[in-house]
N, C-alpha and C positions, 0 to 999 in steps of 0.2 A: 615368273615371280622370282624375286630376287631371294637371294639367303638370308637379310637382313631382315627382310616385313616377315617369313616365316619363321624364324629365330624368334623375334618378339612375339607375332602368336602365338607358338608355344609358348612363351615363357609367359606373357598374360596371361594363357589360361592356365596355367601353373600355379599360377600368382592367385588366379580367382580360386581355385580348387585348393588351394594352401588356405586360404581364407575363411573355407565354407566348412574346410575342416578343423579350424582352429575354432568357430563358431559352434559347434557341434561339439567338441570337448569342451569346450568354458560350461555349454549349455548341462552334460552329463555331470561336469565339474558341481555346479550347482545343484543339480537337483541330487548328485549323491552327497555332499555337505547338507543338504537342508533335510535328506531322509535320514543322516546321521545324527542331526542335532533331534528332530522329531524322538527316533527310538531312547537318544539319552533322553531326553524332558523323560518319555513313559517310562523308562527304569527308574531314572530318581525318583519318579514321583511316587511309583509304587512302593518303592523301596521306603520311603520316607512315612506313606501314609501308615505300612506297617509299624513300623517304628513307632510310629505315632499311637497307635493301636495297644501294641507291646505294652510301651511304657506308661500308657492310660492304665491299662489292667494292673500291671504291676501297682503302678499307688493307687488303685484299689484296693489291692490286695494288700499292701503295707498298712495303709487308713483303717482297713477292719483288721488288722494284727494290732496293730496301736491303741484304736477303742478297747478289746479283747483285753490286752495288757491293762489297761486303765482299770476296766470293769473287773477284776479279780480282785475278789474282800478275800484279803488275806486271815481273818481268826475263820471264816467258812474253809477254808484249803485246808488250814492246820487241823482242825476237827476232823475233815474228813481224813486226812493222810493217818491222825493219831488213832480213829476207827476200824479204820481196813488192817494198820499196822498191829493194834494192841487190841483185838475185838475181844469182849467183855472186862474189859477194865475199866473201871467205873473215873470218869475225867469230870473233876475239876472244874469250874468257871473261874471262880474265885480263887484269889489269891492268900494265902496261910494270912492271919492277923499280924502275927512277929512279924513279916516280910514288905509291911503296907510302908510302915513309917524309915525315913531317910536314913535315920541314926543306928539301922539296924546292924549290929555286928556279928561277928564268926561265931562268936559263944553265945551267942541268944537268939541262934538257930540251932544248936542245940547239937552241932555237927560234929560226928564222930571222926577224931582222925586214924 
């Protein structure tokens, strides 16, 4: 056998086995890009559906503070604050006669200075 047809055996089968493991990297190449993209999709997605979750609640939570706000009669608050504050002092609904009409002035309230 000559040095030349053994040279190229080796080096064919060199060539083949350079090959086979260039084929086997592309292959591990892929399937670890495609288990990377997989694990992102499930982070995001969880990450997001929380999110989602979160801020559903939260304008919940805003929606019934804003009703809440809405729903407060204010001459029912004052009553009660002026109750708790002055209890047994006898309150008022109505407003003094002198103090109904527009034209009412400083001295026909009768106000001492």
């Amino acid at each position: 056998m000559c040095k030349c047809s053994l040279s190229q055996s080796f080096s064919a089968h060199f060539i083949c086995q350079v090959a086979n493991k260039t084929e086997e990297i592309v292959a591990l190449m892929r399937q670890f890009q495609t288990q990377k993209l997989n694990d992102y999709k499930s982070i995001l997605s969880s990450y997001s559906q929380i999110q989602m979750v979160y801020h559903s609640r939260s304008l919940e939570f805003y929606t019934r503070a804003f009703q809440d706000i809405l729903d407060i009669q204010a001459d029912e608050y004052v009553e009660t604050v002026l109750n708790e504050t002055c209890p047994g002092v006898p309150l008022s609904h109505s407003v003094p006669n002198n103090m109904n009409s527009s034209n009412t002035s400083v001295d026909q309230l009768n106000v001492t200075k």
